[in-house]
C-alpha positions as CSV (number, residue, x, y, z in Angstrom):
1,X,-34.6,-10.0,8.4
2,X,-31.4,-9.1,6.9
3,X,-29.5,-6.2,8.5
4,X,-29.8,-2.8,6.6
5,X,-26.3,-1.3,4.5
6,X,-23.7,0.6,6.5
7,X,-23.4,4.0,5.4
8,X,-20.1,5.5,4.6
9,X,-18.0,8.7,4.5
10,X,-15.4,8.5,1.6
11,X,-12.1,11.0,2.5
12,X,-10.2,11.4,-1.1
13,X,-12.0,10.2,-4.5
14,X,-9.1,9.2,-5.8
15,X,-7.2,6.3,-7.4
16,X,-7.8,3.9,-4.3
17,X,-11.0,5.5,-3.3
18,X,-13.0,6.0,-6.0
19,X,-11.4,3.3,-8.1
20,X,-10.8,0.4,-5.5
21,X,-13.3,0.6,-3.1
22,X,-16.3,2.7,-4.7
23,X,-16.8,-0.1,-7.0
24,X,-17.6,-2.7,-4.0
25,X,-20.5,-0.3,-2.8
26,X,-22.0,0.3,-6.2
27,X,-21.7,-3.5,-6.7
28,X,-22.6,-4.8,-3.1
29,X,-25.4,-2.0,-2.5
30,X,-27.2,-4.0,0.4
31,X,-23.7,-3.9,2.6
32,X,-22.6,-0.7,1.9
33,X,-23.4,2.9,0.8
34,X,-21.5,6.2,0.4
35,X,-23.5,8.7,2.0
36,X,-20.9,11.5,1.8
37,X,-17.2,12.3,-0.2
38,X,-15.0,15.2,0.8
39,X,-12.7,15.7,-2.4
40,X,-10.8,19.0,-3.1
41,X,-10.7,18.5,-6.8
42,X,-14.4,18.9,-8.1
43,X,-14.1,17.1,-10.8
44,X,-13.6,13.7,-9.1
45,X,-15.7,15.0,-6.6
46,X,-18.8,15.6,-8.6
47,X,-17.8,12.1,-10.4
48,X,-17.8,9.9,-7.4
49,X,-21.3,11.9,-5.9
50,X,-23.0,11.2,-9.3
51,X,-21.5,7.3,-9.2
52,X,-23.4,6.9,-5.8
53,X,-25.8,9.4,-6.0
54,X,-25.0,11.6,-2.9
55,X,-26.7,14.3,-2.7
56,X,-25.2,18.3,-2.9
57,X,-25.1,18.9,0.8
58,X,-22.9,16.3,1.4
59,X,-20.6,16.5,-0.6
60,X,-17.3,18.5,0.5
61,X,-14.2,20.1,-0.1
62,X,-12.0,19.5,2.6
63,X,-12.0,16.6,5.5
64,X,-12.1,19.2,8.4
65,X,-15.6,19.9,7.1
66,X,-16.6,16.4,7.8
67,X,-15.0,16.0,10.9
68,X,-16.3,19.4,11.8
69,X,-19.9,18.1,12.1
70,X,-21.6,15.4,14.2
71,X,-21.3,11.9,12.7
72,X,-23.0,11.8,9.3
73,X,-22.3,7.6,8.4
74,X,-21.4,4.5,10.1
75,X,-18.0,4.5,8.7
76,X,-15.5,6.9,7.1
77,X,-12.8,5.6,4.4
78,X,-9.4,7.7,4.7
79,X,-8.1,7.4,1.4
80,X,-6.0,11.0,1.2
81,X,-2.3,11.6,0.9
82,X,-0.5,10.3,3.6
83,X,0.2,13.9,5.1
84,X,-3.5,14.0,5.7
85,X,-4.0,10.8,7.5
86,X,-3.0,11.6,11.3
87,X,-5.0,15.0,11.7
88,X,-7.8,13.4,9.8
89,X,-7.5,10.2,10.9
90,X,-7.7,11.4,14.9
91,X,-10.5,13.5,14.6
92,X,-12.7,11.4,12.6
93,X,-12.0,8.6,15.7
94,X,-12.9,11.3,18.2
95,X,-16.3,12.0,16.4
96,X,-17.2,8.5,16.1
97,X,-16.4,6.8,12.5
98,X,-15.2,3.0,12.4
99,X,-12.4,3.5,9.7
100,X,-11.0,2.0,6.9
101,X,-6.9,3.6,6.6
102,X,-5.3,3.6,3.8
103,X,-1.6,2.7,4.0
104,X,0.5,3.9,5.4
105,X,-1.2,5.2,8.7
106,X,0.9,8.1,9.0
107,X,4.8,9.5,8.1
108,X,6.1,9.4,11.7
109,X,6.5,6.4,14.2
110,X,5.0,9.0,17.1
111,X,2.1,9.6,14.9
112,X,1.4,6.2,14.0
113,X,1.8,4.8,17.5
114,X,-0.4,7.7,18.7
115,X,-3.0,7.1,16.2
116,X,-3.4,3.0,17.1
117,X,-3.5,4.3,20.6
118,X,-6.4,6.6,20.2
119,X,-8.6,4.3,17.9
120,X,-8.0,1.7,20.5
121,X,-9.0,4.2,23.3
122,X,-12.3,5.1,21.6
123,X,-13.0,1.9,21.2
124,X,-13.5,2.0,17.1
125,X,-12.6,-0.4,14.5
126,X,-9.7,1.0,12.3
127,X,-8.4,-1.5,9.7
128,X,-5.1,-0.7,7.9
129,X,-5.4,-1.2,4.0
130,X,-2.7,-4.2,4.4
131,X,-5.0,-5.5,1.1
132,X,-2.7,-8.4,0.4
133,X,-3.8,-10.4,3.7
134,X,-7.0,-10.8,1.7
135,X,-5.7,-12.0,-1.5
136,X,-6.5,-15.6,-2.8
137,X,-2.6,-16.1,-2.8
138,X,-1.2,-14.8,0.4
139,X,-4.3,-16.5,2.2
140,X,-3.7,-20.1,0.5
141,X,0.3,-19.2,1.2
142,X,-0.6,-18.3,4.9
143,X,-2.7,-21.3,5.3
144,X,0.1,-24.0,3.9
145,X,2.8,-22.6,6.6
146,X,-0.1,-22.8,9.6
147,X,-0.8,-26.7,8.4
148,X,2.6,-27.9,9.3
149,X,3.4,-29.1,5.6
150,X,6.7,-27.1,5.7
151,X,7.4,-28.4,8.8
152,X,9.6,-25.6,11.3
153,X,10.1,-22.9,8.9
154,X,13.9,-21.5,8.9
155,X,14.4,-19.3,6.3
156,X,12.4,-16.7,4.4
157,X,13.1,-14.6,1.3
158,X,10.6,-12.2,0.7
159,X,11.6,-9.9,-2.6
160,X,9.3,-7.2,-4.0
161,X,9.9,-6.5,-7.2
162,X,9.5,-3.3,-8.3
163,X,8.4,-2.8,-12.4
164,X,11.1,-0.6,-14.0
165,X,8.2,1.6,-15.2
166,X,6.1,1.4,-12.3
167,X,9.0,2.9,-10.5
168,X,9.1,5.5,-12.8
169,X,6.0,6.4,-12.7
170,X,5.7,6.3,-8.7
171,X,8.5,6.8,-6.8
172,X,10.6,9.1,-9.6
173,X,8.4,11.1,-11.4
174,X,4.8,10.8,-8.9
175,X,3.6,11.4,-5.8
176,X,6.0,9.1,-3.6
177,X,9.2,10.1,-5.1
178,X,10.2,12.6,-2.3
179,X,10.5,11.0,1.3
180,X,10.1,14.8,2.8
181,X,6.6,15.2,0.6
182,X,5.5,11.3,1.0
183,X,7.6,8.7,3.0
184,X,10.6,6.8,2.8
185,X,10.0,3.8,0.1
186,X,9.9,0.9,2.8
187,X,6.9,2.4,4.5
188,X,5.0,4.0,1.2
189,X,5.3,0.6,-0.7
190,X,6.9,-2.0,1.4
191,X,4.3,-2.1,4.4
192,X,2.5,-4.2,2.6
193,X,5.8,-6.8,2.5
194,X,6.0,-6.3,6.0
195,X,2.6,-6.6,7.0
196,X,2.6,-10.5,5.3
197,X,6.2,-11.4,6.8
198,X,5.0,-10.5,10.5
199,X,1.4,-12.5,9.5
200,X,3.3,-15.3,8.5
201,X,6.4,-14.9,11.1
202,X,3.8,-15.9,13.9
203,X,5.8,-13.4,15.9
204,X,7.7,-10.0,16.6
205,X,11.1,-9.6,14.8
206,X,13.8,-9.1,17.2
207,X,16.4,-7.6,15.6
208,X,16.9,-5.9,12.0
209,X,19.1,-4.0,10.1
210,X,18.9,-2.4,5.9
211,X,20.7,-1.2,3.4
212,X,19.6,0.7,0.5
213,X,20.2,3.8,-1.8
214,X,19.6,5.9,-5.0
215,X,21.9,4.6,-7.4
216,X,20.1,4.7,-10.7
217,X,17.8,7.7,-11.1
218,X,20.1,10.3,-11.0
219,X,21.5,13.6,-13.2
220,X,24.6,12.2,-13.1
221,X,23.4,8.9,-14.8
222,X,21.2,10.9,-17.7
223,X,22.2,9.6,-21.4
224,X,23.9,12.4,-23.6
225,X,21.4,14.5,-25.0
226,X,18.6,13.8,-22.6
227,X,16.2,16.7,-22.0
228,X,14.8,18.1,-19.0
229,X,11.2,16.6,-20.7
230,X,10.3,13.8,-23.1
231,X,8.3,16.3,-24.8
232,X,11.2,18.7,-25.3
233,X,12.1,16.8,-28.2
234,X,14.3,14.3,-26.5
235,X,15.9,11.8,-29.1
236,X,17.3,9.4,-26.6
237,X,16.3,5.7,-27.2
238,X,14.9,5.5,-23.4
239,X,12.6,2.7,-21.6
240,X,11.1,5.4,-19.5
241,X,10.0,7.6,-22.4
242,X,6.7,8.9,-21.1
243,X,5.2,9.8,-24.7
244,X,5.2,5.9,-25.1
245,X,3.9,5.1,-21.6
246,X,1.3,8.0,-21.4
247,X,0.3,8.7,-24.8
248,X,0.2,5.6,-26.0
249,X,-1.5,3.8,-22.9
250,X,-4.7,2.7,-22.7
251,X,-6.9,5.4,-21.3
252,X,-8.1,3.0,-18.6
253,X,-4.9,2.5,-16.9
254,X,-4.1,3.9,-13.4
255,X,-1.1,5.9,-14.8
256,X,-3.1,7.3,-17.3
257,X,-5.8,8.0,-15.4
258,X,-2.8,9.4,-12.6
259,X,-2.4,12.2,-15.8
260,X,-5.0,14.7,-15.4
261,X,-8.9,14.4,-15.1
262,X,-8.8,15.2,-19.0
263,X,-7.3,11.6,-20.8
264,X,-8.1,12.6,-24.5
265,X,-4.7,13.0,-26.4
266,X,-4.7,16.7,-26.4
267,X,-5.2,16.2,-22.4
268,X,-2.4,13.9,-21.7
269,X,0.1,15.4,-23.8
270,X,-0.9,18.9,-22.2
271,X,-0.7,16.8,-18.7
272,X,3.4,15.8,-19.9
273,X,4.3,19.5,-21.3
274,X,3.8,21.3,-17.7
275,X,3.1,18.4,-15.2
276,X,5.4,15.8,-13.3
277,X,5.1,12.6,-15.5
278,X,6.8,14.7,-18.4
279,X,10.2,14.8,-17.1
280,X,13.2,12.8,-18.0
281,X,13.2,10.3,-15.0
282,X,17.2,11.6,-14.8
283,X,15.9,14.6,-13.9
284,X,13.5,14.9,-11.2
285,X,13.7,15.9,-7.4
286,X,13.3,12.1,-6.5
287,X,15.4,11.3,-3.7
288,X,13.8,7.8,-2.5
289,X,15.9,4.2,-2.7
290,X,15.6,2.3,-6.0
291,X,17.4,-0.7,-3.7
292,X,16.8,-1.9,0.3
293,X,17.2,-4.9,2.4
294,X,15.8,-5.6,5.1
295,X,17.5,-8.4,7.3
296,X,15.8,-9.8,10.3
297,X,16.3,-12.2,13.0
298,X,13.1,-13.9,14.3
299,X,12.8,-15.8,17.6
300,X,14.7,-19.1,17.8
301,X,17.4,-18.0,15.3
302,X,15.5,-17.9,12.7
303,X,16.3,-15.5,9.6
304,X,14.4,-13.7,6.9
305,X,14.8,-10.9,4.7
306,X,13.6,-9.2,2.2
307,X,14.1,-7.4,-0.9
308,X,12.9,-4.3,-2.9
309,X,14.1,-2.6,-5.7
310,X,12.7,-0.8,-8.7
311,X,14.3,-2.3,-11.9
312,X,12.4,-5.5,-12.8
313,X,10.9,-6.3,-15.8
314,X,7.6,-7.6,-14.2
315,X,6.1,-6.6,-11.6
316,X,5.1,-8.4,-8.6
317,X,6.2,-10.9,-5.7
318,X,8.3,-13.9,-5.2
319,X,9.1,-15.6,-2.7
320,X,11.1,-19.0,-0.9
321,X,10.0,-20.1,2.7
322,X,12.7,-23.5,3.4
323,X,11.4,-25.4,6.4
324,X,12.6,-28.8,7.8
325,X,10.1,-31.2,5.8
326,X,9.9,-29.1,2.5
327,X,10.5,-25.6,0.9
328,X,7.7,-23.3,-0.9
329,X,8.3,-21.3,-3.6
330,X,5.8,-18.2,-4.9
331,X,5.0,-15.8,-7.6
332,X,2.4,-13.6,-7.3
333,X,3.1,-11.1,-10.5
334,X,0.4,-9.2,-12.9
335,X,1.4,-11.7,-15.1
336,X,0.4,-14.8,-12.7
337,X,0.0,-16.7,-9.8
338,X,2.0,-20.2,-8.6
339,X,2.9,-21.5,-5.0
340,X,4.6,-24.8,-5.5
341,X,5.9,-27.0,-2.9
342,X,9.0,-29.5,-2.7
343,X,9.0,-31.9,-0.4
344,X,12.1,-33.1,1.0
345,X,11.3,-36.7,2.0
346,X,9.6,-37.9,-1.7
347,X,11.0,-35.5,-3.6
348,X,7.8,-34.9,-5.4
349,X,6.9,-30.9,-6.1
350,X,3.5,-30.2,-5.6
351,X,1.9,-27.3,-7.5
352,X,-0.8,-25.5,-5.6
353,X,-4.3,-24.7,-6.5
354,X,-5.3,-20.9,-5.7
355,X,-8.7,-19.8,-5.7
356,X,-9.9,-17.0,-8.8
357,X,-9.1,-13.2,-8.0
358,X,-12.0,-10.5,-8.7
359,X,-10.9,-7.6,-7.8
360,X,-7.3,-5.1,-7.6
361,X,-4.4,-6.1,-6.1
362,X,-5.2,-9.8,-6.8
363,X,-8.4,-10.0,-5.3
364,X,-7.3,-7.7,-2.2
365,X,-9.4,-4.6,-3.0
366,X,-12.7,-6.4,-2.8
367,X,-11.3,-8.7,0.0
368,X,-11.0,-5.9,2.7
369,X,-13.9,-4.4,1.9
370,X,-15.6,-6.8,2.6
371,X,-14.2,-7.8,5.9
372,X,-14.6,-3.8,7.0
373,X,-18.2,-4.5,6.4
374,X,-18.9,-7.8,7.7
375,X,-16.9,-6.3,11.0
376,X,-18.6,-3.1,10.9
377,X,-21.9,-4.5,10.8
378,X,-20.7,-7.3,13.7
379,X,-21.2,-10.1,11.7
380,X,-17.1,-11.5,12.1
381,X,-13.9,-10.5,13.3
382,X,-11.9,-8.5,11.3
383,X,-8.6,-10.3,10.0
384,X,-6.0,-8.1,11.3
385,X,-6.1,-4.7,14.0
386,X,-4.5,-1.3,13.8
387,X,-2.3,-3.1,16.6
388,X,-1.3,-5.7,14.3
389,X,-0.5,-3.5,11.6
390,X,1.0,-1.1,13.5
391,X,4.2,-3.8,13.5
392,X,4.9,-3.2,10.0
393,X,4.8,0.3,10.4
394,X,7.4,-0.2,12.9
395,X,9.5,-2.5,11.1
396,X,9.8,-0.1,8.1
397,X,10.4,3.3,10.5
398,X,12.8,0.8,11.9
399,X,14.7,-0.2,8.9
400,X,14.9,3.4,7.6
401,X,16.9,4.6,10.6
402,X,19.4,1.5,10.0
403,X,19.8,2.7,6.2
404,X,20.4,6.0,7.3
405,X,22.7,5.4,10.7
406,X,24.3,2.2,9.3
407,X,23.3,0.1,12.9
408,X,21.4,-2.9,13.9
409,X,17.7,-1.8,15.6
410,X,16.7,-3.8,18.7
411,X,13.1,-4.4,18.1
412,X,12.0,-4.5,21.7
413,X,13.7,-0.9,22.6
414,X,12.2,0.4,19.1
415,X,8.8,-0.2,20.3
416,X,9.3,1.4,23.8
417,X,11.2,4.1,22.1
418,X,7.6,4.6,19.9
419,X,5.2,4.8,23.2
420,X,7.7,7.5,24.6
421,X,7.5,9.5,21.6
422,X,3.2,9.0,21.3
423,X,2.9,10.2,25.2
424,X,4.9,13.1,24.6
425,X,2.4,14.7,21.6
């Protein structure tokens, strides 16, 4: 007899919430159900209730309500800001949930360290939203390097690519633009990076060391004539002009949709007149890095780094792994998908086949869910722990104080450094 669905508590109906993972239970009803949704804004709130018809008493305002009573579901999704994660996050543990984090865990190392710690002392599952683990690409990518074909891998060069107008929209004009209000840029976008370096690495990094800055989105670098708004009547001939990105994009699209809960045109040109996505991206109280490197040194001698910045034309991954029997290149953009592979004794290249993506974040949206469930329910091991992920956290708390003090970070006394900090709260 099969096994009944897991319920579930959704924290934040959101854009990863209710648009990422909702859509799994409503598709994949015999594995998983929302049961409850705590969601200040009522009118994603009484969307996401309707979507998966929960019923008025459990649907809430505020996560301290949930965490407030005895445990309602088998699992709870934390899928709020990241200011909300730790409190949230700890209590929900404490009460009982299995829980499925959005990243990042939290905006301090003590916090985050503190957080593993007590899901691992309560015994709960807690998987970290590291969604591109489960991707058709980074899976087939992670497979080649443990088959050998590479040979002893050397050299890495990870580089995420930033969209110029995904930046924009983001880390200048949206939510993650401030690293007081958010987090630093390595840890709001780059944890991910991280998180597929130290899967593939096969072990810790030992040392690292960053550089990085603001040099573009600035006052000081505003065209003549710019205005304080797009909708002020600004006649600049701009790439960022947000009447062509928001009034003129398709309703269905996350920035769009990132607006205001009303997307007609009288709604979204409202939304730009008095919101944040208005304003000239010269003129915003942004003060996150549209540049950082991350250099590392790897057991052996072996060297990686990688690379983020916000000015591409496309966004997405590449990537170069050189080994001693051949060297892999990547791509793993909106626009496409390649790993191809050059082999140093034939000389042939050898393009790779990669399995079809159905869901977000090429394929990774669906991918975790599903894992969460099938380890939630027992049926497998889930592919990575809050431990595991936890190292990328660390890597990217890590590389922000070596931006900021200019040294090199010994990864051994970083870590020891973080369980000093978690005993002390």
């Amino acid at each position: 007899m099969s096994k009944k669905p897991i319920t579930a508590v959704l924290l934040g109906a959101g854009m990863r919430g209710a648009r990422a993972y909702g859509p799994y239970a409503l598709e994949n009803p015999q594995e998983i159900q929302f049961t409850a949704v705590a969601e200040p804004d009522p009118v994603r709130r009484e969307k996401f209730a309707k979507a998966h018809n929960i019923p008025a008493e459990r649907q809430f305002t505020t996560w301290e309500e949930v965490t407030a009573k005895e445990q309602m579901a088998d699992v709870l999704l934390n899928c709020m800001p990241d200011e909300l994660h730790y409190k949230s996050g700890i209590e929900a543990l404490e009460v009982g949930y299995d829980i499925l984090m959005e990243k990042p865990m939290t905006k301090t190392l003590a916090e985050t360290m503190h957080l593993v710690q007590t899901a691992e002392k309560h015994g709960r599952l807690m998987l970290v939203c590291h969604v591109l683990r489960y991707t058709p690409f980074f899976s087939t990518l992670h497979n080649i390097l443990e088959s050998g074909e590479l040979g002893e891998v050397i050299t890495i060069e990870h580089r995420e690519n930033v969209s110029f107008w995904h930046m924009a929209h983001s880390f200048v004009r949206g939510n993650w633009r401030n690293s007081v209000e958010s987090n630093p840029m390595i840890l709001a976008k780059c944890c991910h990076d991280l998180d597929i370096l130290y899967w593939n690495f096969g072990a810790p990094v030992q040392k690292l060391q960053s550089f990085g800055s603001l040099v573009h989105y600035r006052p000081e670098n505003a065209p003549n004539g710019a205005k304080l708004r797009c909708t002020d009547g600004c006649e600049v001939d701009c790439p960022w002009d947000a009447r062509t990105w928001y009034l003129d994009g398709n309703e269905s699209s996350f920035i769009v949709q990132a607006l205001s809960n009303d997307t007609s045109p009288a709604g979204r040109k409202r939304a730009l007149e008095t919101g944040p996505y208005g304003r000239c991206v010269y003129h915003c109280d942004n003060d996150v890095v549209d540049n950082q490197t991350v250099n590392m040194e790897l057991p052996g001698g072996k060297t990686a780094v990688l690379f983020m910045h916000g000015h591409s034309h496309l966004e997405g991954r590449t990537m170069r792994y050189d080994g001693t029997r051949a060297t892999l290149r990547g791509t793993f953009t909106f626009a496409g998908e390649a790993i191809e592979i050059h082999d140093h004794k034939s000389g042939r290249n050898r393009e790779v086949e990669i399995p079809m993506a159905e869901s977000g974040h090429g394929g990774g949206d669906f991918g975790i869910m599903r894992s969460f469930v099938a380890a939630a329910r027992g049926e497998e091991k889930a592919l990575t722990t809050a431990r595991e992920s936890l190292e990328s956290h660390l890597m990217a708390f890590a590389a922000e104080e070596s931006r900021l003090n200019g040294t090199i970070i010994d990864m051994n006394e970083f870590r020891m450094r973080a369980k000093e900090q978690a005993a002390e709260r």
